[in-house]
N, C-alpha and C positions, 0 to 999 in steps of 0.2 A: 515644463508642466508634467504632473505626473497622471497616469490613466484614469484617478478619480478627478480631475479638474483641482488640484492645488498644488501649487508647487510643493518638491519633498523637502526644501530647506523649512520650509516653517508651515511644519502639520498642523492641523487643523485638533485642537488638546480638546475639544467636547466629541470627537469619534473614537471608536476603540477600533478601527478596522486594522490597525496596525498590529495591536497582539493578538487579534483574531486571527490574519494572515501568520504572524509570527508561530503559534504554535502549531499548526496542521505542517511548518515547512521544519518546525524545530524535529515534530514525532517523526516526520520520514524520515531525517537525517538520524535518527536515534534507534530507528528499526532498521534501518540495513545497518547500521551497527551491530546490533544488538543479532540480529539475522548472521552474519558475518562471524560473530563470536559464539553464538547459543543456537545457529542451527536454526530453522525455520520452523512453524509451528502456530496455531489460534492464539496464543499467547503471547504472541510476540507484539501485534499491534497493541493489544493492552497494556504491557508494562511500559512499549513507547510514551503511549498517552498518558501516564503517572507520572513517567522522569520528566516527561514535557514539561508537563503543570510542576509537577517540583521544582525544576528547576528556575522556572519564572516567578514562582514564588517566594522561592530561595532567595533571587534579586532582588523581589519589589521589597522584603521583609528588610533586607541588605539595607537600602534608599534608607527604606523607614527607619532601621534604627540609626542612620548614619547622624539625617535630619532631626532625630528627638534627642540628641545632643546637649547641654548647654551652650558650649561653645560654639554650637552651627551657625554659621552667617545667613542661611535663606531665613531660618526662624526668629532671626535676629529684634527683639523687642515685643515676641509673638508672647503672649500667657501662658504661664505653665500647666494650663487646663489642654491646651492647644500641644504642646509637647507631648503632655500624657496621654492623649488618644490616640497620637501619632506613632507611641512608642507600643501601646497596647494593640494596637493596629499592626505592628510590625510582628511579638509575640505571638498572638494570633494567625496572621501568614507563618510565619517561620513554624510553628505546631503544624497547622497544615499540609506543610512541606513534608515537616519529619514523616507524618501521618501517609503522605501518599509517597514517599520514600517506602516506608516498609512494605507498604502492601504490593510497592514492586517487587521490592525484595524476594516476597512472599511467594509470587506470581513466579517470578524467575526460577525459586528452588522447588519449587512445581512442575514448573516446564521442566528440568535439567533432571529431579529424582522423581519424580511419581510422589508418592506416598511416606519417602523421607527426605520431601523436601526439608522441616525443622531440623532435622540433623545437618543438613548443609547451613543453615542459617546458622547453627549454632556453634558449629566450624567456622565458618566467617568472621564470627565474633571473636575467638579466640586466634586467628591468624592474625586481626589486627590487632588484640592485643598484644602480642608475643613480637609481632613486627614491631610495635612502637617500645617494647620494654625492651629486647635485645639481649633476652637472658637462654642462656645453652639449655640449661637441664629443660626447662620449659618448651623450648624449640624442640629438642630430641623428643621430648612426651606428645608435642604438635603432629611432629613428622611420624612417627607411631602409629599416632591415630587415623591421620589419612590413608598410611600404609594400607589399616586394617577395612577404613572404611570404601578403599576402591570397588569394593565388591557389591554393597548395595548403592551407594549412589553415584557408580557409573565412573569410566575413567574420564569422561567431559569433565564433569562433577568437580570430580579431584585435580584436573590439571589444572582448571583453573583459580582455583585456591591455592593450588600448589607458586603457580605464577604469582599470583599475589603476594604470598608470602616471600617468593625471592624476592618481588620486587622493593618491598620494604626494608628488607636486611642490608647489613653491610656484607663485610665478612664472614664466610661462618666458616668452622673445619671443613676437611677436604671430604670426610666421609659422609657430611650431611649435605653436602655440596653437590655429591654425585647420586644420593637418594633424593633430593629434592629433583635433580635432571629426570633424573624414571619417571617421579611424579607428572614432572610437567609433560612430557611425551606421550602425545593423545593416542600415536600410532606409529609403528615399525617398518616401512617401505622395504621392499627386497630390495633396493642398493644397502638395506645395514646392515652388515654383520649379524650372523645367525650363531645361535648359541650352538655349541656343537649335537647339543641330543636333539635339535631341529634339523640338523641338516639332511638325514635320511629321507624325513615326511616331504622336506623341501623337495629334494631328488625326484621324491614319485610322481608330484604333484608335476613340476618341470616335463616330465616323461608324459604322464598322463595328455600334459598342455599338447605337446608334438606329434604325438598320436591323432586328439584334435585336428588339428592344425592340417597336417595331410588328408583327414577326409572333407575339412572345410576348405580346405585351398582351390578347387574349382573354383569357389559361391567369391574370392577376395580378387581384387583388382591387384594387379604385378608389384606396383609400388607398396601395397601395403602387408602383400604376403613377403617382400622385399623386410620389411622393419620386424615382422614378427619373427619370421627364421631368425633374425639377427638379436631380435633382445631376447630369444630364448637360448640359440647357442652360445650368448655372453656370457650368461647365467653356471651353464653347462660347462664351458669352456673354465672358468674361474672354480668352480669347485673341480673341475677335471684336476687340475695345475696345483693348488690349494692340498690334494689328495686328502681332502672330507667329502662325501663321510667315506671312510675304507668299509673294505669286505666283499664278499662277489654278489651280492645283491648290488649293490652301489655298481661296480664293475659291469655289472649286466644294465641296470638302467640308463648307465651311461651311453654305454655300445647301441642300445635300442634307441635310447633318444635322436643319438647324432646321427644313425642311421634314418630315424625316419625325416628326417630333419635334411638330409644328403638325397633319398626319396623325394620328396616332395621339390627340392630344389631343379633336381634334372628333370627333373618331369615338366616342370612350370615356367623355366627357366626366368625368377625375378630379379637373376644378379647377382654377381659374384661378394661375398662376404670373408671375410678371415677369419670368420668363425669356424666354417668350414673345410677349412682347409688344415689336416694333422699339424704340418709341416711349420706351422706358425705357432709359436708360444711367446710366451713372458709380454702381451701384450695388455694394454688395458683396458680389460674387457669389460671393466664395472664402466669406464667413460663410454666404451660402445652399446652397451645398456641403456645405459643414461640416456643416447641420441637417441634412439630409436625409442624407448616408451616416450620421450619427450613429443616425438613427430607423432606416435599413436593417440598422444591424449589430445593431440593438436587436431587431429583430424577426427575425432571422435566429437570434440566440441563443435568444428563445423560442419558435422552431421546431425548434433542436439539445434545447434541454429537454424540449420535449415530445418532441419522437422519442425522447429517450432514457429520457425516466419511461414511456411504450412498449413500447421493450424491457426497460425493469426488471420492467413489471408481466409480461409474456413470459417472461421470466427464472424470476418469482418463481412462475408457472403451471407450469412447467418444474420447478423444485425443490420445489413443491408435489406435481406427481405421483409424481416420485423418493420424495418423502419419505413419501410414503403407500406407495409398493411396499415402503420401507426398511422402515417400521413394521410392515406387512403378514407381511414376511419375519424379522423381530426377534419378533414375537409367536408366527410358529410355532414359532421356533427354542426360546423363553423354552417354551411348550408342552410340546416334547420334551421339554426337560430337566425338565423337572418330574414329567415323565409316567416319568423315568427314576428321580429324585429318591425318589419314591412307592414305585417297583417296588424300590429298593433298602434303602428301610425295611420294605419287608412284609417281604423277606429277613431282614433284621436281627432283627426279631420270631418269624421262622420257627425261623431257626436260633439253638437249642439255646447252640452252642458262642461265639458273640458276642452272645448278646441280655444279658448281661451288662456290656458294655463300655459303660460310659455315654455317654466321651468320643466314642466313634463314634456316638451314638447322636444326640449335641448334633451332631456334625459332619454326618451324614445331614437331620435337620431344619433344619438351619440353610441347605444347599442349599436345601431345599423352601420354603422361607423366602424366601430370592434369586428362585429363580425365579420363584415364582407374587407376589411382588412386582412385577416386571419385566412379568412377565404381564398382571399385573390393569392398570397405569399404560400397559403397548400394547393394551388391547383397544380396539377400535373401538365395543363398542355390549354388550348385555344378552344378546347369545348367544355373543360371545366370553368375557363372564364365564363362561358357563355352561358353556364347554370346558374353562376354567380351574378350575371346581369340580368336573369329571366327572373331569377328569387327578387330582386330588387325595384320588377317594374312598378311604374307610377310615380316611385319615390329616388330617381336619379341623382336629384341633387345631395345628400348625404355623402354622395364620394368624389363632391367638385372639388373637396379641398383632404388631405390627409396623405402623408407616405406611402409609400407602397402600395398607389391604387393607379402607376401609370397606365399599367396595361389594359384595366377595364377602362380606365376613360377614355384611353384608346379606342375599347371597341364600342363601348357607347356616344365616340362620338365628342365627347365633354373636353373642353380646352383646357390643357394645364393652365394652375393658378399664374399670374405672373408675379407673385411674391410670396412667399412664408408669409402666416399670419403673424398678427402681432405677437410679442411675447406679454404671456400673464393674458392671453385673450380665451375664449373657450373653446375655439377651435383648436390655438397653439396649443392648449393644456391635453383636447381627446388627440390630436393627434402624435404628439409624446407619447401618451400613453399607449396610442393604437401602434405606435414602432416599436415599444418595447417589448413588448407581445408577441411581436413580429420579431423581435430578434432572438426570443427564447424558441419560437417555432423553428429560426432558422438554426440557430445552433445545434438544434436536437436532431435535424435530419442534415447538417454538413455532410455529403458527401466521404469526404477524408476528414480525419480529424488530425491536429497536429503533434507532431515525436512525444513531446510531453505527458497525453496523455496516453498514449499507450504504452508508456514507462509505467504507468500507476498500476496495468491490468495486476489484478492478482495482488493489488497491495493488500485487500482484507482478508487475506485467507485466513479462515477457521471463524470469522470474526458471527455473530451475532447481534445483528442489527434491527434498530427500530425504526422505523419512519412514521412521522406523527402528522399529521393534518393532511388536506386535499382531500379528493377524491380517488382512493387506491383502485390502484390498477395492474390487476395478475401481471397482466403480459411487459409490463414494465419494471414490475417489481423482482421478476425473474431475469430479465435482460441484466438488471443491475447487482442481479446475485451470480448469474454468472462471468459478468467481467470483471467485476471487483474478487468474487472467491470466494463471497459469503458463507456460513454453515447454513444458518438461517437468517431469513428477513421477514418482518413483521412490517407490515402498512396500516395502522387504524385512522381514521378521521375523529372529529372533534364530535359529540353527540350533545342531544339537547343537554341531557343531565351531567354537564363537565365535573361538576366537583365527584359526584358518585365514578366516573370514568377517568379522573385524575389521580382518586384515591389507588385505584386501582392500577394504572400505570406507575403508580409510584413507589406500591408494595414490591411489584414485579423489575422496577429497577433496586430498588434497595436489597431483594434476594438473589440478583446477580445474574437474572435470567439473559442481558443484553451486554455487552462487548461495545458497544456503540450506540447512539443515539441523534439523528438527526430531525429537527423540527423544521419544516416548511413556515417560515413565517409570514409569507404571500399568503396563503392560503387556511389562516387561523390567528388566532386574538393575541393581545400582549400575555393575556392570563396564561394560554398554554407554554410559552415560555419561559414567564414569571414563574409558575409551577414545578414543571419539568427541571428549567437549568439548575433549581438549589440543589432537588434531588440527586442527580449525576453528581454534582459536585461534593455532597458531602459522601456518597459512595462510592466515589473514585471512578465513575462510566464514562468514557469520553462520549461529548455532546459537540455538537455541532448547529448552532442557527442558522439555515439557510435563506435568502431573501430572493433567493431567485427560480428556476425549475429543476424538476425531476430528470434530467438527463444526465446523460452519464458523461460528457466536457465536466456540465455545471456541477456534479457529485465528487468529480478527482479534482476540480479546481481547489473549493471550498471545503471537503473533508479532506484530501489526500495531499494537498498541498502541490496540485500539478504545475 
């Protein structure tokens, strides 16, 4: 059985939860991709969210035109009216596709050039022509052009069209073979070969580092003033041997460098090197390089980890106290209403002319029910129960039966039921409901939460967000922009006048003002959704319907794909 109650060999074909889940896990996988290749950036979770949908579009259009066929066997005896809707249905997805295809596109040479981003599109278009025709003169006029254009849109820009375009070709000459290689080269590492009119600035730079180096050598631990002496005498030692750059500048930077360098060694004593040593040459000193930045970048990363499991645990001290005011403030409020809950049944029993009405009577305790459920699962300790049973005197019996009410009946006293009510009864149905309630309260203040979601921290960076319906709330709307990464977030609620306030959310998603969009459906009508999802979609905003709570579990589940 699968966690919604149906087995996964034969889903349940009147739910969508399946492409619902499928795209928020499609976009992650498509943005550390895309993260991975184009560098991080506000941009990034939105192009996700268009290849998403493109791509599932792409398929279902696939299906459709597969099935509007003649010859398909599912449609097999089906009307050619039935065909032809099937087939225009597919058209339609497939336009949509192309449509939120480009506007990634679009978004990408945005991200990548600024302001020429269209000159990269318009490059793109021309590398895969010239990749599918296969023609020289045309390829030489290609590579020309990139040449010219690495200056304004950026060597990212250009390598990666440059890659493109190898990767389409077969063969080409040797001389476009080795200009396409520069193209695709984002960047030059000091293990590469340095052109020779660099090698002097290299020199200074190396001398400059050494100098460094001995007045920061106290502030370094042995081992790692150990690797730096050594991948900078490597350096040293290979152009030493190499004899670039010549002249007595060069001669003199040399002698200072590997002096301060022989300096800083006796002094500190982190270990013998043969870098250091005259009497050693013809050695390979680009490999002894190599080990030593290797170990530096090594250990540079697990001092980025630690600082950053640091601020997580910062973070998570942070949302810890939030979450104890949240809870603090959720329990008075569960409180009141109970306290009102109560006052509105004595009435009921007071007066005469309703104490008749049964149905009010199940709807009054069914509140008292809600609440001091709510209640009893936010108290902090044995004297918040005890508020929660003083709110509730006179009227005890409301919590002889319901989950997550052992502890008050405990202290009032009241016997566990000795069976679960019926199912389909009205007890079974409030107290369903009064656990479900109960399990969104408890999710939102778990303690720990699990690896999962705190993979997602910082999935929305740059992103600009909407949240639609409830009751907003600062201090939650800000917890969720800072762990997601937001730029901004917007919380409005549903007002009397929907259609005048729908109008309006729906200019401001059609002018691009949001990056995201998620709608509380617990907490607002079919219409806000029915409104909202055509908008996002035909502007290409990812949207998300949510049916559950404003926490941040339940936000990376259902938007982030945790």
């Amino acid at each position: 059985m699968s966690a919604r109650g149906h087995t996964a060999t034969e889903p349940d074909a009147t739910r969508s939860d399946g492409l619902d889940e499928l795209l928020p896990r499609l976009e992650r996988v498509l943005r550390d991709e895309l993260t991975a290749r184009l560098g991080g950036g506000p941009r990034i979770g939105r192009i996700a969210h268009l290849r998403a949908r493109a791509e599932v579009l792409a398929a279902l259009a696939r299906v459709a035109g597969r099935h509007a066929q003649p010859g398909d066997r599912a449609l097999e005896g089906a009307p050619a009216r039935q065909r032809d809707l099937l087939a225009r249905n597919g058209h339609a997805l497939e336009e949509e596709s192309r449509q939120l295809g480009r506007r990634a596109l679009e978004l990408e040479a945005e991200h990548l050039c600024g302001e020429h981003g269209p000159r990269y599109v318009e490059l793109l278009g021309e590398v895969e022509q010239v990749a599918r025709a296969g023609d020289e003169a045309a390829l030489r006029a290609l590579v020309n052009d990139l040449e010219q254009a690495r200056q304004k849109l950026g060597q990212r820009a250009v390598s990666l069209l440059a890659e493109r375009l190898a990767d389409g070709l077969g063969d080409v000459p040797a001389d476009l073979a080795r200009r396409l290689a520069a193209l695709r080269a984002e960047e030059v590492g000091d293990d590469a070969r340095t052109a020779p009119d660099e090698e002097l600035p290299r020199l200074r730079r190396l001398a400059r580092e050494a100098d460094e180096l001995a007045a920061r050598a106290p502030e370094i631990e042995r081992e790692e003033l150990f690797h730096r002496i050594q991948l900078l005498g490597a350096q040293l030692k290979e152009m030493q041997e190499s004899g670039r750059p010549a002249g007595r500048e060069a001669d003199r930077l040399l002698r200072g460098a590997f002096g301060a360098l022989t300096r800083t060694s006796k002094k500190h004593q982190p270990g013998w090197t043969p870098v250091l040593d005259s009497r050693r040459v013809g050695l390979d000193w680009r490999k002894l390089a190599t080990t030593s930045r290797r170990w530096l970048q090594e250990r540079e990363a697990r001092r980025r980890e630690l600082r950053r499991q640091a601020e997580r645990e910062q973070r998570l001290d942070a949302i810890r106290r939030l979450r104890e005011d949240q809870r603090r403030q959720a329990f008075e409020d569960a409180v009141e209403k109970l306290r009102l809950a109560a006052y509105r049944l004595s009435r009921w029993s007071a007066d005469p002319e309703i104490t008749g009405d049964e149905d009010k009577r199940l709807e009054l305790e069914r509140e008292a029910r809600r609440q001091a459920t709510l209640a009893a699962r936010l108290a902090g300790g044995e004297d918040d129960l005890r508020r929660v049973a003083a709110a509730l005197e006179g009227h005890e019996d409301v919590v002889r039966a319901g989950r997550g009410l052992a502890g008050l009946r405990r202290l009032l006293g009241i016997e566990e039921p000795a069976e679960r009510p019926p199912a389909g009864s009205e007890d079974e149905a409030a107290e369903r409901f009064d656990q479900e309630l109960a399990d969104d309260v408890g999710e939102a203040l778990v303690e720990e939460w699990p690896p999962e979601i705190l993979d997602v921290e910082g999935a929305g960076a740059g992103e600009r967000v909407l949240i639609v319906g409830g009751l907003p709330d600062r201090q939650r709307r800000e917890l969720l922009q800072r762990f997601f990464g937001w730029a901004d977030a917007e919380w409005v609620e549903s007002y009397r006048d929907r259609q005048a306030d729908f109008k309006t959310l729906r200019q401001r998603i059609a002018d691009g003002r949001f990056d995201r969009v998620i709608i509380l459906a617990r907490f607002c009508g079919h219409d806000v959704s029915g409104t909202l999802v055509p908008a996002c979609r035909r502007y290409g905003v990812a949207f998300h319907v949510n049916p559950r709570g404003v926490s941040i579990p339940v936000i990376a589940r259902i938007v982030y794909g945790a």
